[in-house]
N, C-alpha and C positions, 0 to 999 in steps of 0.2 A: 360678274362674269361666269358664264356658265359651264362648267366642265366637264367633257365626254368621257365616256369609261375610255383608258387608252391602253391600248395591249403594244407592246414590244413583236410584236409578232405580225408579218410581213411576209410580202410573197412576191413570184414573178410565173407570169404563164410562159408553160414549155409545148413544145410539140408533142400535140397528143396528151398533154399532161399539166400538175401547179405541183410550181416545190414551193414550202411556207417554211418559215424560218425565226427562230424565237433567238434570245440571248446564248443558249446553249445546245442547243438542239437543231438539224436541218431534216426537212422531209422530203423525197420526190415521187409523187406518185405517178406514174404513166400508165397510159392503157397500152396494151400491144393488138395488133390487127386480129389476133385470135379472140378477145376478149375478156383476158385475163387482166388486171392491175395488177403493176408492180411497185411495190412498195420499196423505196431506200431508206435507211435510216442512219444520222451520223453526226457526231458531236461537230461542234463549234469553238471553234478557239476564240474566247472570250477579248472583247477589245480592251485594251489598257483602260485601268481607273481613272489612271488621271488622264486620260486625252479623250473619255466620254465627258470628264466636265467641262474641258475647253470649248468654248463654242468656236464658231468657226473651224477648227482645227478639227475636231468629232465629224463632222460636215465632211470635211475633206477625206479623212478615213473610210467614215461611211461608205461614199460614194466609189473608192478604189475598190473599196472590196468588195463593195454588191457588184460591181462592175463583172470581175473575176470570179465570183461566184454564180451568177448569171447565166454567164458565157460556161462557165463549165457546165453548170447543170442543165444547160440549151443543147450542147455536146451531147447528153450522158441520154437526155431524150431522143435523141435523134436515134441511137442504138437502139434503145430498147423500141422504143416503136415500130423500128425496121426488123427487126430479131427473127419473127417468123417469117417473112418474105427472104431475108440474107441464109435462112435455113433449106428455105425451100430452093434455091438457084446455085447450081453446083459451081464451085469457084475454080475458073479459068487459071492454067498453065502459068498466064502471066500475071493474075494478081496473086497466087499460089508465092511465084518469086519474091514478087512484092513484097509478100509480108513475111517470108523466110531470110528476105533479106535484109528488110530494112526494120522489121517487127511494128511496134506500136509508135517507135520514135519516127515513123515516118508521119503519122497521124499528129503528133503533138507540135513535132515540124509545120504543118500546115494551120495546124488551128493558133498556133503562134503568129504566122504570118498573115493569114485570113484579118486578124484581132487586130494588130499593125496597119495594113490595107482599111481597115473598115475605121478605126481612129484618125489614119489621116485622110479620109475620105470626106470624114464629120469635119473637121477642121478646116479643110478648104471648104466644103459648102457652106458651115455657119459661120465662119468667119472670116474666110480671104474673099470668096465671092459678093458677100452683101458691101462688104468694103470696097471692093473695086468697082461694084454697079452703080454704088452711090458715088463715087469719084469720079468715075464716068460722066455719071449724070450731071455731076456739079459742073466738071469745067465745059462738056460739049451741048449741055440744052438749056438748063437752070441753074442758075450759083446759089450756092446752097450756103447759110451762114452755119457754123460750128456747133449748134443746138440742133439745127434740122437736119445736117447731116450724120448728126448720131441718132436721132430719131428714126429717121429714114431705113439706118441701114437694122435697125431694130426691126423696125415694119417687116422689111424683106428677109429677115431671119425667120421669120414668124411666119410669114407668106410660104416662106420654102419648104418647113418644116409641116406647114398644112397641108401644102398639095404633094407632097411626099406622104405623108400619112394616109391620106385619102385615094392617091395611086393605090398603096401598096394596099388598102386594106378591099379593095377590088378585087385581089388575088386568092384563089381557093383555099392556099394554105396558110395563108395571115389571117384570114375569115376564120380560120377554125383556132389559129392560139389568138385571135381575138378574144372569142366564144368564152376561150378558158381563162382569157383575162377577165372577162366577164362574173365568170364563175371561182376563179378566185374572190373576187370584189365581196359577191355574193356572201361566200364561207366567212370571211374576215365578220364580215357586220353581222352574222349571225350568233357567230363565237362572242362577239364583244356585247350583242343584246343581251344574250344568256339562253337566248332558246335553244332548243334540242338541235343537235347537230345532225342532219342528217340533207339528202338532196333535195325530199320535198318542201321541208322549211326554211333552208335557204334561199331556194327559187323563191318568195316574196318579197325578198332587201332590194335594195337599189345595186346596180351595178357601179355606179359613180361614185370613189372614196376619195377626199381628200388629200390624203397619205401615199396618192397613187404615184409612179415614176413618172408616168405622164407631164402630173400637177409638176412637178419636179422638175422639169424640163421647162415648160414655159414660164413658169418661175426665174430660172435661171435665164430664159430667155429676156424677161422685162427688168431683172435685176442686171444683165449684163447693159441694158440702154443705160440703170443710172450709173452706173461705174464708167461707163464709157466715157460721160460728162465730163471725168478728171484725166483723160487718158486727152495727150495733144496728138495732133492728127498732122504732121510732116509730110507724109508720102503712105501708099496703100501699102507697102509692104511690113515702114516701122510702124503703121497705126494696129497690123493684122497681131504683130511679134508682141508689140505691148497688152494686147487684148489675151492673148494667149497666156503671156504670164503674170496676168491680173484672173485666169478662167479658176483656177484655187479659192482663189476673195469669194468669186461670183457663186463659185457653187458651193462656200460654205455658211453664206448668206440666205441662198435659197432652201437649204437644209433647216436652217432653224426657221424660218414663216412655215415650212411644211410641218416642221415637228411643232409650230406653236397654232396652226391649221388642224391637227390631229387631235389637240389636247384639249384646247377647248372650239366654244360656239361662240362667238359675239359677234358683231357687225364688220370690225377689221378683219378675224378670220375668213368669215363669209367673202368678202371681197379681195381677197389674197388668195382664196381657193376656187373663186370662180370660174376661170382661166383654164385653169388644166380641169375640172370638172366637165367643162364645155370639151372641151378637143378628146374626155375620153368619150364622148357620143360617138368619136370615131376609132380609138382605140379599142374599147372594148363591146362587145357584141352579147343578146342572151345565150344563153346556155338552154342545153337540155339538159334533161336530169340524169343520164349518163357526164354528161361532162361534171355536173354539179357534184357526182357521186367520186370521182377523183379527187375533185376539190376538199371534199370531205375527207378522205382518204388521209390526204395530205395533212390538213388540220390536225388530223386523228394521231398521226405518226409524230407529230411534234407534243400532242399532249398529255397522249396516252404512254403506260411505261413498256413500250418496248427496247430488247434489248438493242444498245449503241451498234453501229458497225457490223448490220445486218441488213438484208436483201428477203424480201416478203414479199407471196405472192397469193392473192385476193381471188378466190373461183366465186362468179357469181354471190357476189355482195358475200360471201365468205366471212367465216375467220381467216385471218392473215398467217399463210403456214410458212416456214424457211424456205426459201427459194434453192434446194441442193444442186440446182444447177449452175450455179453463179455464185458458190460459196469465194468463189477465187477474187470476186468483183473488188472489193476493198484493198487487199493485199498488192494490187494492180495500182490501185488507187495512193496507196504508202510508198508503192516504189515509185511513181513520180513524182509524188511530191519530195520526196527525199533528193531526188538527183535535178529539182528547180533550181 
């Protein structure tokens, strides 16, 4: 059996930006419209010892907190991307109010509610709908035996979730944190070959990692058909409820093929990653070497010794200086999370 160099270290494309993320360490680099990269830097609160040896249950963890991590650091991009355009547009009477009145809790307010709306969004689409289409289908066109009806609605999860993908990545601004998905992909497999970190040497890896959230999804997608097998099917609504609190099993099933996808090369890997391999031709996009050079950025902040629970900013492929404008950024950062 053949085994890949494996790094603990992980990433997710931001707008405009990659944040990469080690056992101890998180980095987010973004560019801002002026040109400049911004550098974040910030520890990690280590996952408990004994629930990384749990299998399954590590899976589960995993998965909540890349979740929430994600989502924050997709947030934290979005700002700094916007920074000099929101500089340049003098703030109206009534957002003025806005944020004298309600401050930043109004912001955390919504991206709580946003997070909420977009989970049970996912829920009825991949799981109440392909259940009710396949139920439809059995009793009003074709009767479907108990094996095919759970196949079936596998099929159409998988159906939905491609032409959902390939909608959205038609759009200008998915094309471009595609790009950077891309150009994560890129960084990762350069760091783990050992060659020189930089934009131009990355741009020759492959953009398709096994390891990828993608792969991770339709994983979970094919892993939810076999578990479905043991789940009885009454009615679409207890079949939707039992699938939902069996979705823990499924994705911590799907975590360990990914993490044993990552580790080594043999013939079951290969055909356990082929899957999401394929669907990131539509995920992720190439990069240029401005984007590549973020990605790197990023890489750089997780591996290089800067100090923790600081804010750096990159002039033209630069040294990385204190961003003194934004010394406040963290401290902002302590007080939410305090009052979570």
């Amino acid at each position: 059996m053949k085994k890949n160099k494996y790094t603990s270290i992980g990433g997710s494309a931001l707008i405009e930006g990659v944040m990469m993320r080690s056992n101890t360490k998180m980095a987010m680099a973004v560019r801002k419209s002026c040109g400049d990269i911004i550098l974040k830097i910030q520890p990690v609160k280590p996952t408990n010892k004994v629930i990384a040896k749990i299998p399954l249950v590590r899976g589960i963890v995993s998965f909540v907190m890349s979740l929430v991590t994600s989502y924050k650091s997709l947030m934290y991009s979005a700002d700094v991307s916007m920074e000099d355009a929101l500089e340049e547009q003098p703030e109206s009477k009534f957002d003025k109010w806005l944020t004298d009145a309600l401050g930043k809790g109004l912001m955390n307010v919504l991206s709580v509610v946003s997070l909420i709306l977009g989970l049970a969004i996912s829920v009825l689409a991949f799981i109440y709908l392909p259940t009710l289409l396949t139920d439809l289908f059995s009793k009003y066109v074709f009767v479907l035996g108990p094996i095919a009806k759970r196949v079936v609605v596998g099929v159409v999860k998988i159906l939905i979730f491609l032409v959902y993908m390939f909608a959205v990545s038609k759009t200008k601004d998915m094309r471009r944190i595609f790009e950077y998905h891309g150009a994560e992909h890129k960084t990762i497999f350069c760091f783990e070959s050992g060659g020189e970190l930089s934009a131009e040497n990355a741009k020759q890896y492959r953009r398709f990692h096994p390891r990828c959230g993608t792969s991770f999804i339709i994983i979970t997608l094919i892993v939810s058909i076999v578990v479905s097998m043991l789940i009885p099917w009454n009615s679409t609504v207890s079949h939707s409820l039992l699938k939902l609190l069996f979705l823990p099993v499924v994705m911590g099933m799907a975590y360990e093929f990914i993490r044993l996808a990552g580790k080594y090369d043999n013939i079951f890997t290969r055909i356990v990653s082929a899957p999401g391999l394929w669907f990131q031709r539509i995920t992720t996009s190439e990069p240029n070497l401005e984007q590549l050079e973020v990605a790197v950025w990023s890489m750089r902040g997780v591996l290089e010794d800067y100090p923790m629970d600081t804010r750096l900013v990159i002039k033209n492929g630069g040294t990385p200086v204190p961003d003194k404008q934004h010394k406040d950024d963290f401290e902002n950062d302590n007080d939410s999370e305090a009052t979570a």
